[in-house]
TORTI-953790 format. One record per residue (C-alpha): residue number from 1; residue in one letter; y, z, x. Coordinates in pm, whole numbers. Each point is the difference from the previous one (the first is absolute). Example, Ala and Ser with C-alpha at 12.3 -4.5 7.8 and 13.67 -1.06 7.14 Angstrom:
BEGIN
@seq 1 | type A | py -450 | pz 780 | px 1230
@seq 2 | type S | py 344 | pz -66 | px 137
This chain:
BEGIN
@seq 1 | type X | py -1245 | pz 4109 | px -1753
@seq 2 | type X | py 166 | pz 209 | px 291
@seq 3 | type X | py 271 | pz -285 | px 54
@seq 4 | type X | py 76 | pz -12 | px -381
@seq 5 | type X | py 43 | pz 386 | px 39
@seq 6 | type X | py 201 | pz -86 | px 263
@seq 7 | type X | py 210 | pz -271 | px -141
@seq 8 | type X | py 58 | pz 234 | px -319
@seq 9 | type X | py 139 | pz 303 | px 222
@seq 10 | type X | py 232 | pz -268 | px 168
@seq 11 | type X | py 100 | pz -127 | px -331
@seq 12 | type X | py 88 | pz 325 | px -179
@seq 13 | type X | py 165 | pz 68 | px 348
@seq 14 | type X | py 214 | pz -283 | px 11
@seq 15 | type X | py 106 | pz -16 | px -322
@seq 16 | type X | py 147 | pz 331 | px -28
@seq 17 | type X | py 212 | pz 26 | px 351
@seq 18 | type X | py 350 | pz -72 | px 18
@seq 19 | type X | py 37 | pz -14 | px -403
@seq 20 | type X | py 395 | pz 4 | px -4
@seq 21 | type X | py 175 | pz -201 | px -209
@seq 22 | type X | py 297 | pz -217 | px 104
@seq 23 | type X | py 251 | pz -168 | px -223
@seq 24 | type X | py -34 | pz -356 | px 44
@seq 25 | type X | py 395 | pz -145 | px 235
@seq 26 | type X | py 107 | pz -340 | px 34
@seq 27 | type X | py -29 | pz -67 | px 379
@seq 28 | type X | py 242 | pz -276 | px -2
@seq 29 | type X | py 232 | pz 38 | px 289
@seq 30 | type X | py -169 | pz 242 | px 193
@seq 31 | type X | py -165 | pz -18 | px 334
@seq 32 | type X | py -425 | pz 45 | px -72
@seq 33 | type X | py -82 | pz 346 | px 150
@seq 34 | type X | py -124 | pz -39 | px 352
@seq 35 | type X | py -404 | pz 73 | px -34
@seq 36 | type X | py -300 | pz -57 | px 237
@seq 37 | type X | py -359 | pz -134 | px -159
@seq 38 | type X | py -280 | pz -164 | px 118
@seq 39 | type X | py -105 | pz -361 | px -104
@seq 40 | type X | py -395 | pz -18 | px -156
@seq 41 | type X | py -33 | pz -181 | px 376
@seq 42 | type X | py 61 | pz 306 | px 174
@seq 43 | type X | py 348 | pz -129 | px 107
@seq 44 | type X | py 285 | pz 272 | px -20
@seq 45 | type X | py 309 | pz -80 | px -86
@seq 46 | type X | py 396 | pz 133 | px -59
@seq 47 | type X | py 133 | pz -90 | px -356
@seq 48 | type X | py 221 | pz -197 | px -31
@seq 49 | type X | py 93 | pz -27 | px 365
@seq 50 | type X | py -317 | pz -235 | px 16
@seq 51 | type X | py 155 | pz -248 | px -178
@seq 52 | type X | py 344 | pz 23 | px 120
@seq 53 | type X | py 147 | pz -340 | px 25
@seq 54 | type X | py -151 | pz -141 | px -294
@seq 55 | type X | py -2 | pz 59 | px -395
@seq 56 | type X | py -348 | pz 184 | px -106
@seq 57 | type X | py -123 | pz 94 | px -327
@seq 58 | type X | py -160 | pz 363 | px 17
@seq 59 | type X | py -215 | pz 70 | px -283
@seq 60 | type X | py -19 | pz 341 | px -46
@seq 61 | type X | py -315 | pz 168 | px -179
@seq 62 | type X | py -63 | pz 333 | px -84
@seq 63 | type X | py -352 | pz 34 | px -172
@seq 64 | type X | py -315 | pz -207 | px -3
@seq 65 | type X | py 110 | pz -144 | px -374
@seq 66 | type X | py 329 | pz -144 | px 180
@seq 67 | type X | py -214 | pz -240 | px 111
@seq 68 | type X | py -49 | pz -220 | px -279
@seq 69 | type X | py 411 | pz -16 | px -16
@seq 70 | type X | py -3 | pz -101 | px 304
@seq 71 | type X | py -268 | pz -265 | px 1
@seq 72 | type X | py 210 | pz -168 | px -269
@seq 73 | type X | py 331 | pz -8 | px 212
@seq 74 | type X | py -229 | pz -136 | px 262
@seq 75 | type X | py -94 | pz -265 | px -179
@seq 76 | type X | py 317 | pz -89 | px -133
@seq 77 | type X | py 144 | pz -16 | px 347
@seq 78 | type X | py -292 | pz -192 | px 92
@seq 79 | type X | py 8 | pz -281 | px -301
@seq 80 | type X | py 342 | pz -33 | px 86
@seq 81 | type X | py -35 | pz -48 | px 354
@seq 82 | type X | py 296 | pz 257 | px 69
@seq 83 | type X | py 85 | pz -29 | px 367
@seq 84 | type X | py 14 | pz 379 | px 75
@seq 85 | type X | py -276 | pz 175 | px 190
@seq 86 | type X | py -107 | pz 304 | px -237
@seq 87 | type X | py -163 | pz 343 | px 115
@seq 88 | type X | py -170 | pz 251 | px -226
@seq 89 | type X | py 60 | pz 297 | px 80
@seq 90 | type X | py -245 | pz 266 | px -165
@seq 91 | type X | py 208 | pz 337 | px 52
@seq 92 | type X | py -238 | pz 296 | px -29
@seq 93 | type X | py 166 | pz 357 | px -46
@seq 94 | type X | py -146 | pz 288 | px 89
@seq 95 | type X | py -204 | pz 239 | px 275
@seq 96 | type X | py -316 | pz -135 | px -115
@seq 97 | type X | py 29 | pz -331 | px -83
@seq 98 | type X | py 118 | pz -41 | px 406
@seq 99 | type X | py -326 | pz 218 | px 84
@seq 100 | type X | py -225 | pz -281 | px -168
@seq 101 | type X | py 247 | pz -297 | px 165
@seq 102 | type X | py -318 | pz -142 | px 156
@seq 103 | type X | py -212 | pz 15 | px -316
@seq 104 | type X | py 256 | pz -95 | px -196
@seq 105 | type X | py 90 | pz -315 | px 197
@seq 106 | type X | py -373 | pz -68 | px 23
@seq 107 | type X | py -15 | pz 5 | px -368
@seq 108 | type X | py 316 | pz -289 | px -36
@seq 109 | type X | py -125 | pz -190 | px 281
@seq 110 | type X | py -346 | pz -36 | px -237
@seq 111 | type X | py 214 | pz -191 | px -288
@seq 112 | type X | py 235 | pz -190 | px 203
@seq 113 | type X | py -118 | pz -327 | px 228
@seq 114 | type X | py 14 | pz 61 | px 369
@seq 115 | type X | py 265 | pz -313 | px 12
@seq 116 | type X | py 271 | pz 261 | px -202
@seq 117 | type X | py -41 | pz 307 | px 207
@seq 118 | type X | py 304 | pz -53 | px 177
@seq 119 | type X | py 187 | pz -14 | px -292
@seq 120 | type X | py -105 | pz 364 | px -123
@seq 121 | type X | py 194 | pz 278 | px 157
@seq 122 | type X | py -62 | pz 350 | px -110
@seq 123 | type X | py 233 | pz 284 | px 51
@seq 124 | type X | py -180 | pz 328 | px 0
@seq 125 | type X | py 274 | pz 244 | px 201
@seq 126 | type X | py 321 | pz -136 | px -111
@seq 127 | type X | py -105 | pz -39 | px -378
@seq 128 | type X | py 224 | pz 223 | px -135
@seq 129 | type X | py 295 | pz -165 | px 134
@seq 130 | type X | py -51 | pz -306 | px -202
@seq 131 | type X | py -96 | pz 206 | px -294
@seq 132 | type X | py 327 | pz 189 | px 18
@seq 133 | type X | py 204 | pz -321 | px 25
@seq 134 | type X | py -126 | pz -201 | px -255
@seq 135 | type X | py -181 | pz 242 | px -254
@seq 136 | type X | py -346 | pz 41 | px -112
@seq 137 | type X | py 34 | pz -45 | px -407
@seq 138 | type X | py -235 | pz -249 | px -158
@seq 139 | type X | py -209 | pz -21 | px 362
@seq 140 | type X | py -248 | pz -258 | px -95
@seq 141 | type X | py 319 | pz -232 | px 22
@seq 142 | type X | py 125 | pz -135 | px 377
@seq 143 | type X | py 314 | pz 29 | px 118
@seq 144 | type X | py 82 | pz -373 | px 142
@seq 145 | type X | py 227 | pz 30 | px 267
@seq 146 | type X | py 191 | pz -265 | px 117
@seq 147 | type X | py 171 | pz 81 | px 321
@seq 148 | type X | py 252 | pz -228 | px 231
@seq 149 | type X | py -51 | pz -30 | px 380
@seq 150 | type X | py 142 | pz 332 | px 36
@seq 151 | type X | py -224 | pz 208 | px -219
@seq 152 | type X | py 235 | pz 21 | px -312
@seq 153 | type X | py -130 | pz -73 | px -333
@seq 154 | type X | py 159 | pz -324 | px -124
@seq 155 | type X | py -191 | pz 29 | px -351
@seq 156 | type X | py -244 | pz 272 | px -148
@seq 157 | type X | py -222 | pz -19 | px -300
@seq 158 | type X | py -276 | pz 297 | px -133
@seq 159 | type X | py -71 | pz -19 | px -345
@seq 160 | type X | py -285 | pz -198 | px 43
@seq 161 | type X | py -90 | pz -406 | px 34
@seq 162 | type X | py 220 | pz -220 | px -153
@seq 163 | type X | py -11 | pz -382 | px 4
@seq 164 | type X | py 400 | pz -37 | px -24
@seq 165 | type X | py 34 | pz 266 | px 277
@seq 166 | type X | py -236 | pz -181 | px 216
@seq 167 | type X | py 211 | pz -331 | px -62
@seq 168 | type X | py 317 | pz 165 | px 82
@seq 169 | type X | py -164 | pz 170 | px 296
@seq 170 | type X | py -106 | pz -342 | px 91
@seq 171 | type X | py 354 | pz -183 | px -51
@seq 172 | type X | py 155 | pz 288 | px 237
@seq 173 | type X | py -218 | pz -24 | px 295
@seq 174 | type X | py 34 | pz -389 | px -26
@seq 175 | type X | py 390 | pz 39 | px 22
@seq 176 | type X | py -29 | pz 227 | px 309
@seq 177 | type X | py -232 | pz -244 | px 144
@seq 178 | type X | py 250 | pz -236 | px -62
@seq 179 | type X | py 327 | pz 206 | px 152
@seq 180 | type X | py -199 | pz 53 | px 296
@seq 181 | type X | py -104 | pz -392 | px 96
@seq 182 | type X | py 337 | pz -107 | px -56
């Protein structure tokens, strides 16, 4: 009973910090905001400077009911075999929310198999500065983020799963793939 207590206190906690709204922006173009996080294996990292050198998809989330949108781009990715390593990136806003980091983490690393920890990286501290850049209306929908070897986004998408949007994902990161072995 205490932990439900508990859990409920979080909750209500959580759910009410850093409530501003953001008009949604088309990244395209622009360098992803430089951001530190900290993979569900404990592993800290710089984005995107961690994948400099290489395209990466960052899937950006900002509330538990993102995940569902981003399951489906998963899988889509996946079915299609997309070459492109992919990072979710939940990006939680807010004093509290980076006061219950460890709980919260805890609580993701509960529904996800050990074997994909590495390819969860939260961003407690910096939140807002992705928040800012790409806007926060219609949350429960990712922001897929395509970005180039430097860190700029190549292609952006965040009104929610889309079969044709995965396919043209797909078709792009197969033509980089292609520039870059020739």
């Amino acid at each position: 009973m205490r932990s439900l207590i508990l859990s409920l206190i979080v909750l209500v906690m959580v759910s009410g910090c850093g409530a501003s709204t953001y008009e949604n922006r088309d990244t395209v173009g622009k360098i992803f905001p430089s951001v530190t996080g900290e993979s569900l294996e404990e592993k800290a990292y710089k984005l995107p400077e961690a994948f400099a050198g290489k395209p990466v998809l960052l899937m950006v989330g900002y509330i538990q009911r993102t995940q569902f949108d981003l399951d489906r781009w998963i899988l889509g990715l996946v079915q299609l075999k997309t070459p492109v390593t992919f990072v979710e990136v939940p990006t939680i806003k807010g004093l509290m929310p980076g006061l219950f980091a460890n709980w919260i983490d805890s609580a993701m690393r509960k529904g996800i198999p050990k074997e994909d920890w590495g390819g969860v990286i939260t961003v407690y501290g910096d939140a807002s500065k992705i928040v800012e850049w790409t806007g926060n209306v219609l949350p429960e929908n990712g922001r897929i983020c395509l970005l180039d070897e430097t860190g700029k986004v190549i292609w952006f998408h965040d009104r929610g799963y889309s079969a044709a949007k995965v396919s043209e994902l797909d078709k792009l990161v197969r033509s980089l793939s292609k520039k870059t072995s020739d």
